[in-house]
C-alpha positions, 0 to 999 in steps of 0.5 A: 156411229153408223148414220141412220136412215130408217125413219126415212126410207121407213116413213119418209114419204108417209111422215116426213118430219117424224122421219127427220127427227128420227133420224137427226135428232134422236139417232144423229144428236142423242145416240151419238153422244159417246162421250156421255154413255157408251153405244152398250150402255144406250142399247141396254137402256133402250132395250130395257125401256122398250120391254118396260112400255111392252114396244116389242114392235121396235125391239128387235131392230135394238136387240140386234143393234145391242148385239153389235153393240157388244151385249153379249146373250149371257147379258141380255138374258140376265137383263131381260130376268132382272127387269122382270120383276119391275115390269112383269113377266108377260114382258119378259116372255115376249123380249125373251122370245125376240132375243133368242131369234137375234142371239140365236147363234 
């Protein structure tokens, strides 16, 4: 996995210590743990999660690292219908318009 560095050129200055566990812990430590669930499964997950708490803010920056992470659109379309149900549709509405801007080739 590609190291990340986002918290700290995002909110370095501003939060360095968020920034560090940011970038260390929960990307560096948590989604590098391949061998527990693959880099597809944590995108799926993440996306889902986000949906859920209604984080359309961050969803884009996943929805674009489930992509290269081998979420097809076939499947973060069914995904997004699915969890409609359990987290209502407004949600879906907004992940859906996030997701046809990353899977809009």
């Amino acid at each position: 996995m590609k190291k990340v560095t986002a918290g700290r050129d995002i909110l370095g200055k501003f939060a360095p210590k968020f920034a560090e566990i940011n970038d260390d812990i929960l990307f560096g430590e948590v989604w590098s743990r391949e061998d527990k669930l693959s880099e597809k499964i944590r995108s799926i997950v993440t996306i889902s999660a986000l949906i859920s708490g209604g984080n359309i803010e961050q969803l884009s920056y996943h929805l674009e690292k489930g992509k290269e992470n081998g979420i097809t659109k076939e499947e973060i379309s069914e995904i997004i219908t699915h969890i409609a149900f359990y987290v209502g549709w407004p949600k879906a509405w907004s992940a859906f318009n996030k997701a046809k801007e990353i899977y809009k080739d």
